[in-house]
N, C-alpha and C positions, 0 to 999 in steps of 0.2 A: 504494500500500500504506500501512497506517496503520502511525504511526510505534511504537503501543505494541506495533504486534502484529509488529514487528521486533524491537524491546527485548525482547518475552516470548520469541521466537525466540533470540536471543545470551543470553541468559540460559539458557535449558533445553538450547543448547550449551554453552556454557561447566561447567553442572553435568554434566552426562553425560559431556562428557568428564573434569571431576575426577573421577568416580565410577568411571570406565573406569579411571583412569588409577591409582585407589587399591585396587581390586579386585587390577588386573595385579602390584601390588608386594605383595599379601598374600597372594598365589596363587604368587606366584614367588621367596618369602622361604622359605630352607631352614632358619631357626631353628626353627620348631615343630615340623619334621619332625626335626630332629636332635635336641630336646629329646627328641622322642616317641622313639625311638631308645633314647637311653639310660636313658630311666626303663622299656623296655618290659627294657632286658638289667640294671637294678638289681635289679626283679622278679621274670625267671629267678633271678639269683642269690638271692634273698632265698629261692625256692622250694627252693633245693638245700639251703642252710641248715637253711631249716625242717624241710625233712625228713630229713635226716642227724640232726638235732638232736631232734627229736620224734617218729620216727616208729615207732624198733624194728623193724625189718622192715615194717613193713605200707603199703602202699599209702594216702596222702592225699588226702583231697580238700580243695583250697582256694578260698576265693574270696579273691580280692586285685584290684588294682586293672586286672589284666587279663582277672579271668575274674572278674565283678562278678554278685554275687547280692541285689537288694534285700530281698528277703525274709528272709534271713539278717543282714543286717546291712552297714553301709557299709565300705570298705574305701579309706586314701588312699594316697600316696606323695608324700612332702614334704624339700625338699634344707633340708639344714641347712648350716650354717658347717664341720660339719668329716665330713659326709657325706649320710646320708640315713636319715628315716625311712619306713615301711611297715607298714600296719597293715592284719589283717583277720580272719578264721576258720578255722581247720581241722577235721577232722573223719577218726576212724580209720574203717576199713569197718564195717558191722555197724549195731547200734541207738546209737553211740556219739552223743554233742551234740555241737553246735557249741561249737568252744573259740575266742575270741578272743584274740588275740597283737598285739605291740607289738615289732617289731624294729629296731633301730639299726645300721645301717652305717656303715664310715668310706669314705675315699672310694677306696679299693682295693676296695673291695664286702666285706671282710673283717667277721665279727659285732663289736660291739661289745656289744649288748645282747640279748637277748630275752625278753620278761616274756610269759606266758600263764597263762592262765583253764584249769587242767584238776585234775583228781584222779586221775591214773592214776600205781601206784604206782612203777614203773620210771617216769617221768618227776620224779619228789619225789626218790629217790633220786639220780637222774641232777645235779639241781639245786643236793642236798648240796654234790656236788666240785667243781662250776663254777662260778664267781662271774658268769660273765657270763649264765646262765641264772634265770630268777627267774620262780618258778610259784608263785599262788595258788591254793587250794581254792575250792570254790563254799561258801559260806554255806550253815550247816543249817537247814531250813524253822523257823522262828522268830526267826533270829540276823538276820534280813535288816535295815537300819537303817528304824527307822519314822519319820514326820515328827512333828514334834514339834506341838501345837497351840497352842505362842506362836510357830511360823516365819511 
C-alpha cells in the first residue's frame, strides 16, 4: 500500500471523527433548547401584556417572534441587563393597520415599558394615566420627514 494513501486514510479518520465527535456535543447541549424555552414563555407573557394593555375587548392578532410574518414587518426578542426586550405588530379585527410596538420586561416578565404606533382613541387616553404606556400617532400625509438635498 502506498504510504500517502495511508496518510490520506488517518487523516479523513481522524477529521470525521472530530466532526462526529463535534456534531454529538451540539446535538446533545441543552443550552439552546432551554434558551429557546424561555424566550418562547417571555413571549406568551409579553402577549398577555399586550393584550390586556391594548386590546379593549377585542380579539388580536400579532406577529412576534413566535408567530413571524415577513410581510408585515420583522419582529425580535433581545435579553437585556435587567430583562428583556420584544418587538413586533399588532392589529385589532376588522380593516384596522398594523401597529408596531416596542415592549420592555424586567426579569419577573413584569411591563416595564410599552411604546406603540396606533391612533385609537381609548388607547391615547389609556396612555394619559400610565406612565409606562407611551403611544404615538401616525404622521399626517404631508408631516412625514422628507430628506433633505444636502444629506
Amino acid at each position: 500500500m502506498n504510504p500517502h494513501r495511508i496518510v490520506r486514510l488517518v487523516i479523513a479518520f481522524v477529521i470525521g471523527i472530530a466532526l462526529a465527535l463535534l456534531a454529538y456535543q451540539r446535538v446533545s447541549d441543552p443550552g439552546p433548547a432551554l434558551q429557546r424555552a424561555r424566550e418562547e414563555a417571555v413571549v406568551l407573557a409579553a402577549r398577555e401584556l399586550l393584550e390586556s394593555t391594548v386590546a379593549f375587548g377585542n380579539v388580536l392578532e400579532t406577529v412576534d417572534p413566535l408567530a413571524t410574518n415577513r410581510r408585515v414587518g420583522k419582529s425580535y426578542i433581545y435579553p437585556t441587563a435587567s430583562g428583556w426586550e420584544i418587538s413586533g405588530h399588532y392589529r385589532r379585527p376588522g380593516s384596522d393597520r398594523w401597529h408596531p410596538f416596542l415592549m420592555s420586561l424586567d426579569e419577573k416578565l413584569q411591563l416595564v415599558s410599552l411604546h406603540v404606533r396606533d391612533d385609537d382613541a381609548d388607547l391615547l387616553g389609556a396612555a394619559e394615566g400610565d406612565p409606562k404606556l407611551t403611544v404615538s400617532g401616525y404622521p399626517a400625509l404631508g408631516d412625514e420627514p422628507q430628506d433633505h438635498p444636502d444629506n
